[in-house]
C-alpha angles and dihedrals in degrees: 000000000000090000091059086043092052091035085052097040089054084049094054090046086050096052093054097047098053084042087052087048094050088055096056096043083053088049084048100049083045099054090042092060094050090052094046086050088054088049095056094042083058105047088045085058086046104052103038088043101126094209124065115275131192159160127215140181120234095268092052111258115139119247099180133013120177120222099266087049079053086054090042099058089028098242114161103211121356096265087074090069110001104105090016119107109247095222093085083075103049101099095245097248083073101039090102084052092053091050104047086050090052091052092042091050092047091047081058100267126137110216137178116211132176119203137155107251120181116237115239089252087056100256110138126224143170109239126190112214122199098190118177119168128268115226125192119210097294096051097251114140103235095164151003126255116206146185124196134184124183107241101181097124093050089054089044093057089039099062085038095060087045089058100048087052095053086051091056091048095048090043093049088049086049091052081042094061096030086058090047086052089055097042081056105051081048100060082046103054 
């Protein structure tokens, strides 16, 4: 008689521990689903993002690049740059830049930076990065997430503006000296 009390009391115990179980694989199915459904939420953003987007490792090598980063770079599939170290991009004149904004993202800062690169189809372009660190759970920076915009058109317009203010200052000081030439003659006469 104790051996089918104890034989029904391990049974018992055996029962709610495989309902407990059920209940957390269910929990677990559950949570995994949620975070499947995040995942996709975030690589549809991603993806459809207009501006580049990308992730890179402290010594520069890309580790992600969303389609419009691929159009930006012209890269015609991922491979091209994906692996690859993105100064090589970056036109020489601004590869101190590069690096300092790489050392100051993975110390914690968020920096915007704005340099000339060179496509890898060899178009140059002026690109303006917003790069801020990326943390895991415990806090530690493990990559850089940037955002980059070609602003190629701004700095155009914006050279252009500085020369045509050079040419009316040049031509103001030229009206200046030609009314002086003419004050002159005057007085003479």
């Amino acid at each position: 008689a104790v051996a089918l009390i104890s034989l029904g009391y391990v049974i018992l115990v055996l029962r709610e521990a495989s309902r407990r179980l059920d209940y957390r694989e269910a929990e677990h199915q559950g949570m995994m689903e949620r975070l499947q459904e995040k995942e996709y939420r975030l690589r549809a953003i991603f993806e459809s993002e207009p501006e580049c987007v990308n992730l890179q490792a402290a010594d520069g090598t890309v580790l992600e690049i969303n389609p419009a980063g691929l159009a930006l770079v012209e890269a015609d599939r991922p491979e091209d740059i994906v692996g690859k170290c993105m100064d090589t991009l970056v036109a020489p004149e601004f590869a101190e830049l590069y690096r300092e904004t790489m050392r100051r993202v993975f110390a914690g800062d968020a920096v915007v930076c704005e340099f000339r690169a060179v496509t890898l189809k060899d178009s140059i372009r002026w690109m303006e990065t917003h790069a801020v660190p990326l943390r895991d759970a415990g806090g530690t920076i493990y990559a850089l997430l940037g955002i980059t915009r070609d602003v190629s058109e701004h700095m155009l317009a914006e050279e252009q503006t500085r020369r045509h203010q050079t040419e009316l200052a040049r031509v103001a000081r030229m009206s200046t000296m030609g009314e002086m030439a003419t004050g002159i003659a005057h007085e003479l006469n």
